[in-house]
C-alpha positions as YAML, in Angstrom:
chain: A
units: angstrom
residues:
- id: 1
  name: UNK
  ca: [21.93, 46.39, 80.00]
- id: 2
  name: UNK
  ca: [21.44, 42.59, 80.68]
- id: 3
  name: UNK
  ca: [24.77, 40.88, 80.43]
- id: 4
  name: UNK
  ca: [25.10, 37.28, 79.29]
- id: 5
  name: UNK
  ca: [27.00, 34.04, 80.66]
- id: 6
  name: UNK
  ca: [28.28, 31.84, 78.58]
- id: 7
  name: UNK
  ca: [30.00, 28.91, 78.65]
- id: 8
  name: UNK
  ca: [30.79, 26.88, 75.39]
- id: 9
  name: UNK
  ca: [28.41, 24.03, 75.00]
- id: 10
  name: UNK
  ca: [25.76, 25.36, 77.28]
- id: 11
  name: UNK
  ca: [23.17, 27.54, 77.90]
- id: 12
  name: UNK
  ca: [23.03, 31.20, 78.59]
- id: 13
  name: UNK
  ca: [22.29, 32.62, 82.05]
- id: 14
  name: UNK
  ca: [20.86, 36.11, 81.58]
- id: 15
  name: UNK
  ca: [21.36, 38.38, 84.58]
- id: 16
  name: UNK
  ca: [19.90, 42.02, 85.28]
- id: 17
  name: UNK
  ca: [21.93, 44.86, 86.05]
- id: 18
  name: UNK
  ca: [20.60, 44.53, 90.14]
- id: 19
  name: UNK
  ca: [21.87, 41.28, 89.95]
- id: 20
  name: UNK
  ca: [25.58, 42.10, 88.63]
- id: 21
  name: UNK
  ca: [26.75, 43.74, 91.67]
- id: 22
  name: UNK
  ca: [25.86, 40.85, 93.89]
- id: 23
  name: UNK
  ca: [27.38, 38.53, 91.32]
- id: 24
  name: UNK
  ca: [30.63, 40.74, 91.03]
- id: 25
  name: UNK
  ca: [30.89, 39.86, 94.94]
- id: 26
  name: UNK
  ca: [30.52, 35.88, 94.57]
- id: 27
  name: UNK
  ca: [32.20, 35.26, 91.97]
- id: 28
  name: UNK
  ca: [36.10, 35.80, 90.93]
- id: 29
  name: UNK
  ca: [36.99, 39.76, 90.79]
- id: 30
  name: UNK
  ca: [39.66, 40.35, 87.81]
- id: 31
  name: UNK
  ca: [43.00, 40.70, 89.24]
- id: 32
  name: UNK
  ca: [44.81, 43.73, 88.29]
- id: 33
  name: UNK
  ca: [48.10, 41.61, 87.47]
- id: 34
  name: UNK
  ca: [45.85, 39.18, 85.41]
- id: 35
  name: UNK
  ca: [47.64, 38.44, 81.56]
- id: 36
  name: UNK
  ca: [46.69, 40.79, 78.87]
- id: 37
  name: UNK
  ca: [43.46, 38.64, 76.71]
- id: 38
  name: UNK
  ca: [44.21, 37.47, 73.42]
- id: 39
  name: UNK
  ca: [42.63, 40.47, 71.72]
- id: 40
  name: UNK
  ca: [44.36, 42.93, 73.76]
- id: 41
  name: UNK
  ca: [41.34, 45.10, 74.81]
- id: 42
  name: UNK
  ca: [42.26, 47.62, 76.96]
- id: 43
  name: UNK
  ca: [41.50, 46.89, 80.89]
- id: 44
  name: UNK
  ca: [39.50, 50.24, 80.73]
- id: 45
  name: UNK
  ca: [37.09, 49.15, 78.36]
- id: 46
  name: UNK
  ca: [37.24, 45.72, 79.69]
- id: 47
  name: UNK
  ca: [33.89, 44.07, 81.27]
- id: 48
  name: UNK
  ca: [34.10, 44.73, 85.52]
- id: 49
  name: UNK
  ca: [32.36, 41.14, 86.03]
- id: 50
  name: UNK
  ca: [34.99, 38.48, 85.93]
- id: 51
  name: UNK
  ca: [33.43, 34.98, 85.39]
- id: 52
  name: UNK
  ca: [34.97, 31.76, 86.16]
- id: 53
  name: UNK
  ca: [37.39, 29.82, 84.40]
- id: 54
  name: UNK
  ca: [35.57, 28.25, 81.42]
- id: 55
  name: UNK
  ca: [32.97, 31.41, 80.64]
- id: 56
  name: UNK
  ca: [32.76, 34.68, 79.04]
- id: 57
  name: UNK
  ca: [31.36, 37.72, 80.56]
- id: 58
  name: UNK
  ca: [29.46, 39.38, 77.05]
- id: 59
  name: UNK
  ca: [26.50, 42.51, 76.90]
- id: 60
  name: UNK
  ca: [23.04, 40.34, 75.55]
- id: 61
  name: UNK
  ca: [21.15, 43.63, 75.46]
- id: 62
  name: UNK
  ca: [20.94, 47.45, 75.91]
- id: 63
  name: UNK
  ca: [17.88, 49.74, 76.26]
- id: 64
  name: UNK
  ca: [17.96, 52.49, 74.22]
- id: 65
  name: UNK
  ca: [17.06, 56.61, 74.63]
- id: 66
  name: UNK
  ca: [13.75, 55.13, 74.52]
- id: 67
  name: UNK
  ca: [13.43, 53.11, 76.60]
- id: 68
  name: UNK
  ca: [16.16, 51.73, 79.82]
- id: 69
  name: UNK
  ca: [16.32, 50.93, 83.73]
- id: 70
  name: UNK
  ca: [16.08, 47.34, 82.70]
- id: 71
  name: UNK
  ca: [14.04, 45.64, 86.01]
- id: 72
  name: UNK
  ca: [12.22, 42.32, 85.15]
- id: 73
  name: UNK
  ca: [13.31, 39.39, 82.61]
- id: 74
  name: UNK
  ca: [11.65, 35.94, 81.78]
- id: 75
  name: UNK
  ca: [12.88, 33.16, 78.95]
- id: 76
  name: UNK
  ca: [10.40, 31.86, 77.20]
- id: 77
  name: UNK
  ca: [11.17, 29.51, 74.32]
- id: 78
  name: UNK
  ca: [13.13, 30.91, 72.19]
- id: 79
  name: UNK
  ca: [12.09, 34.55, 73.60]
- id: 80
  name: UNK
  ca: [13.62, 36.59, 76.20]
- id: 81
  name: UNK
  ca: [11.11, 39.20, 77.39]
- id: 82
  name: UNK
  ca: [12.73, 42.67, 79.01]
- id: 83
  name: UNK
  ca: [10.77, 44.87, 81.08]
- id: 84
  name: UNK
  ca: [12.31, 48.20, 80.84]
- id: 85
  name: UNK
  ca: [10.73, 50.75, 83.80]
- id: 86
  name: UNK
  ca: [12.15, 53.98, 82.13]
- id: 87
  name: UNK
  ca: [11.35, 57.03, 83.62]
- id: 88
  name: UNK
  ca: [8.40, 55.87, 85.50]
- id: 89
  name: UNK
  ca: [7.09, 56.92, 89.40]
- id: 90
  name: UNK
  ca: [7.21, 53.27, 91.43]
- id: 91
  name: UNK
  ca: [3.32, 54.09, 92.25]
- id: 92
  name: UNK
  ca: [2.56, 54.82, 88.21]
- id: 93
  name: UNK
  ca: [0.95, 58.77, 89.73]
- id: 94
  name: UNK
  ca: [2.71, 60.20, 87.08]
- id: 95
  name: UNK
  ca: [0.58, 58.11, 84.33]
- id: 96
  name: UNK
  ca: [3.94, 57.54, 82.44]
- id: 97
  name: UNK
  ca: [4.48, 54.35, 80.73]
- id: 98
  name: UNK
  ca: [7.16, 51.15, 81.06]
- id: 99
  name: UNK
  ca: [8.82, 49.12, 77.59]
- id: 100
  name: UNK
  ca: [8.27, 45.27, 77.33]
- id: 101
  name: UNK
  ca: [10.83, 44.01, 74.82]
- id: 102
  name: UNK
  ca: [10.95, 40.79, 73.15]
- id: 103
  name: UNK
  ca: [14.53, 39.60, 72.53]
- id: 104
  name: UNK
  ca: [15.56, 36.75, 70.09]
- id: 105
  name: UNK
  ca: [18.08, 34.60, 72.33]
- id: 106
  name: UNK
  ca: [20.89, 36.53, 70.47]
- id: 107
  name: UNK
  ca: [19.27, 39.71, 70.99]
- id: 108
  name: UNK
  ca: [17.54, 40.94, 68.53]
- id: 109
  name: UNK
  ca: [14.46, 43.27, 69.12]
- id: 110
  name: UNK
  ca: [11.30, 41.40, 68.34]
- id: 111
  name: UNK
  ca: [8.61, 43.30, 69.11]
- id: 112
  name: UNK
  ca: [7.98, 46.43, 71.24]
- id: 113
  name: UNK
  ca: [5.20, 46.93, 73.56]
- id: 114
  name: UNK
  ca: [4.02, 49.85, 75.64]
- id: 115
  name: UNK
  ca: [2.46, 49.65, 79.19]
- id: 116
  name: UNK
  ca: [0.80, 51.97, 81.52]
- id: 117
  name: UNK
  ca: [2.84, 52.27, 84.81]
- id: 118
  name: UNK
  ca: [6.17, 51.31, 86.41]
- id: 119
  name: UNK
  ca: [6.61, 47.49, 85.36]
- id: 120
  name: UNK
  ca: [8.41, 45.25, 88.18]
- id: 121
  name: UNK
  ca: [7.18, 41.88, 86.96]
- id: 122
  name: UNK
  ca: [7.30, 39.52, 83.77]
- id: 123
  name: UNK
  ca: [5.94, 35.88, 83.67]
- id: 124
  name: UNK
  ca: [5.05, 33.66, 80.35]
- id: 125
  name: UNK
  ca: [2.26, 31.26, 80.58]
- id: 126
  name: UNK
  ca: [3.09, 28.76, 78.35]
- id: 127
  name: UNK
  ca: [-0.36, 27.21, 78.49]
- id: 128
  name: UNK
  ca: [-1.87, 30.42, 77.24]
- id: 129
  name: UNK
  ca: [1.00, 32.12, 75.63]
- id: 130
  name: UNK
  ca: [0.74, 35.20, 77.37]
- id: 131
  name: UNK
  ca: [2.97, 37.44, 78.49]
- id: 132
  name: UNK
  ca: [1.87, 38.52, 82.26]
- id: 133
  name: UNK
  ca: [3.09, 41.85, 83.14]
- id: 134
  name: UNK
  ca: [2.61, 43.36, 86.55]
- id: 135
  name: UNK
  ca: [3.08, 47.40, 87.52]
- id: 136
  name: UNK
  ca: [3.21, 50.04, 90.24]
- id: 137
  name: UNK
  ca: [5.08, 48.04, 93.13]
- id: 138
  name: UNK
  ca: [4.42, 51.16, 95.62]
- id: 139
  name: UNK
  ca: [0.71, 51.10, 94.56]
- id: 140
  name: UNK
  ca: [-1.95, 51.24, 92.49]
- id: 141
  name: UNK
  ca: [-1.18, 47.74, 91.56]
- id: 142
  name: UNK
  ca: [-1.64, 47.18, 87.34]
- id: 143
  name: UNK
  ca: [-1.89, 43.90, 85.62]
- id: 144
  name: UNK
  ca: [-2.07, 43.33, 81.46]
- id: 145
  name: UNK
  ca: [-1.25, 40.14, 79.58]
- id: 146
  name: UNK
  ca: [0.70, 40.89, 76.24]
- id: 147
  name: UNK
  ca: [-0.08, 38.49, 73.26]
- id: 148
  name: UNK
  ca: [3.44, 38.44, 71.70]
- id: 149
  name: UNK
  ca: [1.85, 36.79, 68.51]
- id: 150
  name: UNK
  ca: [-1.06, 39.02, 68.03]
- id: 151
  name: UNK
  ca: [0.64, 42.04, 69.87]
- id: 152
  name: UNK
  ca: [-3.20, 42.77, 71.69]
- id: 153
  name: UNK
  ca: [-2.46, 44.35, 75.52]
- id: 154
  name: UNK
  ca: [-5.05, 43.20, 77.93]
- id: 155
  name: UNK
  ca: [-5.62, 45.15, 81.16]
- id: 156
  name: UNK
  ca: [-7.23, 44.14, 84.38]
- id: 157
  name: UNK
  ca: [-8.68, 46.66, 86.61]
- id: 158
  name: UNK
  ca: [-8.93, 46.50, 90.55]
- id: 159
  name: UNK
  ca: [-12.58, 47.57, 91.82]
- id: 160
  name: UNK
  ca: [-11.19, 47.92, 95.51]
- id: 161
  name: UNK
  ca: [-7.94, 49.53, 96.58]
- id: 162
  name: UNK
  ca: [-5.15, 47.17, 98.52]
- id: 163
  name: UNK
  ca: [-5.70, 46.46, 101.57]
- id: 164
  name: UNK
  ca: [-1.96, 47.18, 102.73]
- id: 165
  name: UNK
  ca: [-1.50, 50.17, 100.38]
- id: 166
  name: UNK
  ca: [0.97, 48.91, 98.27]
- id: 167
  name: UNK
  ca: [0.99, 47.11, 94.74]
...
């Protein structure tokens, strides 16, 4: 789940779920005596990030059974690209694969793409248009670029192993 800042007028600030507990710690916690909102949701199925005065605390995007453990994010144009490591080993052994989403800025699924390994990086070149997407942070390091237009995956192979082990 990525939840969404807003604040009327202004742009969104997209935040991962590793990010909301530090978040939840800097910035106003929702007082337990605090006046019922206007729609009257119930404090139990209320959001547990407060924001500050002026902004609304809202859900941009969920995985699904197919893919979730939302990790990396980047904003590119009027894309938001989710890297979703599933069920995958941190060192990609198990040969199981990671979901790169592409997200409208309101949230709607774009385009779905499949990579090899645990994926723990995202970054858009706008000069090329390519999607960079980097795996297996414990090892056996993986890099592909994603073409969001054409949809073609293009992986890059290491011919030596890392020198320090990891990815």
């Amino acid at each position: 789940m990525f939840v969404r800042f807003l604040r009327k007028g202004s742009i969104s600030i997209l935040v991962s779920p590793c990010l909301v507990a530090l978040l939840a710690t800097t910035i106003q916690v929702v007082s337990t005596t605090a006046p019922a909102r206007a729609d009257d949701t119930p404090r139990s199925k209320r959001s547990k990030v407060a924001a500050l005065p002026g902004y609304d605390v809202r859900i941009f995007a969920q995985g699904t059974s197919a893919y979730f453990n939302p990790d990396s994010i980047d904003v590119a144009g009027n894309y938001v690209y989710v890297g979703y490591q599933n069920s995958t080993a941190k060192d990609g052994t198990d040969n199981k694969t990671s979901t790169i989403v592409q997200y409208t800025r309101r949230g709607q699924v774009v385009h779905i793409f499949t990579v090899l390994g645990h994926n723990d990086g995202l970054r858009f070149n706008p000069s090329t248009r390519l999607l960079w997407a980097t795996s297996n942070e414990d090892g056996n390091p993986r890099i592909v670029t994603i073409n969001p237009d054409t949809g073609v995956i293009t992986a890059y192979t290491f011919t030596f192993p890392t020198p320090h082990g990891g990815g």
